[in-house]
C-alpha positions in Angstrom: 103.1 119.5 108.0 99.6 120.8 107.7 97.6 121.3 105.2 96.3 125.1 104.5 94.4 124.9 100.8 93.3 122.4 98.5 92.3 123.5 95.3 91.0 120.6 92.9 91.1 121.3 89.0 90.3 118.3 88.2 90.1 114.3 90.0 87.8 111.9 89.8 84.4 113.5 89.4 85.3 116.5 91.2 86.1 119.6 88.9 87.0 123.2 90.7 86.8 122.7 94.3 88.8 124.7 96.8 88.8 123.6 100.6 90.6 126.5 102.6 91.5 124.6 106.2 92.1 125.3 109.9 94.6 124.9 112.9 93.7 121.3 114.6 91.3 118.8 113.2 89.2 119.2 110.1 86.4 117.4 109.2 84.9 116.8 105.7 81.3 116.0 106.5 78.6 114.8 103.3 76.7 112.0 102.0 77.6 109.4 100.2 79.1 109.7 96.9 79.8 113.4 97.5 83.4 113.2 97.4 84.7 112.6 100.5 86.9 109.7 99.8 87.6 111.6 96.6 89.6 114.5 98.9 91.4 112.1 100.4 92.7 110.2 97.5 93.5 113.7 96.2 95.6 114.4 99.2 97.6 111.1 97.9 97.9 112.5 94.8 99.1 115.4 95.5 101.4 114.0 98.1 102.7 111.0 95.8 101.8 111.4 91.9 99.0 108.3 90.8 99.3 105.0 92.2 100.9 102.6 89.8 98.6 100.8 87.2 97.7 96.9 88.2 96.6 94.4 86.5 93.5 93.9 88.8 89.9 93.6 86.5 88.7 95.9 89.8 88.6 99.7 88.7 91.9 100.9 90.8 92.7 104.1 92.4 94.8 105.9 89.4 91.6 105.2 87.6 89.4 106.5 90.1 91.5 109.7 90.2 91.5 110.3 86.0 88.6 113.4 85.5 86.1 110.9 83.4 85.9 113.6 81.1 90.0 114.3 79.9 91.6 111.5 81.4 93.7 114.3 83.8 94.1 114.9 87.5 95.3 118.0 88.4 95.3 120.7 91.4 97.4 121.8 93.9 97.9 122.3 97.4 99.6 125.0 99.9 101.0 123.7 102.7 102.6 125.1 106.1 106.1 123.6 108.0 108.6 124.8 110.4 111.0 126.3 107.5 108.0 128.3 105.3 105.2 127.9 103.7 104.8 125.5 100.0 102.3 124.9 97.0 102.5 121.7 95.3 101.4 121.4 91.8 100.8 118.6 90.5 99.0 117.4 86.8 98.8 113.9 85.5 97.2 113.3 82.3 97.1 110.3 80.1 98.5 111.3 76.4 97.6 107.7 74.6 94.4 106.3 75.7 95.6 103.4 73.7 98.7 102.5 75.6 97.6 104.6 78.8 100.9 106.6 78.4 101.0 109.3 80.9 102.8 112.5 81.7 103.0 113.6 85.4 104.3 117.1 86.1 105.0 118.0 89.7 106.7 121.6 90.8 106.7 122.8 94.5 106.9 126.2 95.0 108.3 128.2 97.6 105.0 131.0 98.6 107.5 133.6 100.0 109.8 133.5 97.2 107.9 132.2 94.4 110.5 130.3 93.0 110.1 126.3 92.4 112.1 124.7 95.1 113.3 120.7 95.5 112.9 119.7 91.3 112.1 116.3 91.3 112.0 115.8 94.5 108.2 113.6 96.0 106.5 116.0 98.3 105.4 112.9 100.1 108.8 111.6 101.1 110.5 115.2 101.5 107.8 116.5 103.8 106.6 113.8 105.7 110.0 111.7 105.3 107.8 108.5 104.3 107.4 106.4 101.4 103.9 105.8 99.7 103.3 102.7 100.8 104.3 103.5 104.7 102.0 106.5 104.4 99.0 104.4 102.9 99.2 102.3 105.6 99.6 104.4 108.4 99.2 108.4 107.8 95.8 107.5 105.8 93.7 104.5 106.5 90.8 104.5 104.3 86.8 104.0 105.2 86.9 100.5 103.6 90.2 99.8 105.1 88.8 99.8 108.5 86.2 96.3 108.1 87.6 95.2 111.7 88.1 98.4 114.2 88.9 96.0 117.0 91.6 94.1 114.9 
């Protein structure tokens, strides 16, 4: 699978990004704080909806990922493999900040047809063939995942 577009509506602090990306290896380059870890949480996202709520007093990830303005992550991505070309929309948005209800919405669409394709199907697991918790540990280890390179 690779990755041709991101387009970001809305995660975290980032609000209408669009990364357009090339054969091989790309690199997100920036400061820190500029949303570089964001992109790659997004990626997740897009891949495998929010990650479940804990009950950890630490901020977690699904928070991270909530625009702090609407409580919504949304944005989609176009994607290339061997049988055609995809977009994967996905929006997650808490309806009850009370209870932290949430709806998640997820649609892939076929680009040379137009049409959704797979309904509730996880792009994660259908394109990659992995679960989420395979593909955090192995497909994406994280800056602060990495305190011991030797290890």
């Amino acid at each position: 699978m690779r990755i041709d577009k991101i387009t970001i509506g809305e995660f975290g602090a980032l609000k209408n990004k669009i990364f357009s990306l090339k054969d091989g290896i790309n690199v997100f380059e920036g400061r820190n704080e500029s949303g570089k870890s964001t992109v790659v949480a997004f990626i997740r996202f897009m891949l495998y909806g929010m990650p479940k709520r804990t009950a950890s007093a630490e901020i977690t990830d699904r928070e991270r990922g909530l625009s702090w303005d609407t409580l919504t992550a949304s944005g989609s991505m176009e994607i290339t493999l061997p049988d055609g070309q995809y977009r994967i929309e996905r929006k997650y948005q808490i309806k009850d900040s009370a209870s932290r209800d949430a709806i998640d919405e997820c649609k892939i669409i076929d680009l040379q047809t137009g049409s959704e394709v797979f309904e509730g199907e996880l792009p994660g697991k259908l394109f990659l063939g992995i679960p989420a918790d395979i593909y955090d540990s192995t497909s994406c280890v994280r800056q602060l995942e990495c305190t011991n390179v030797d290890g």
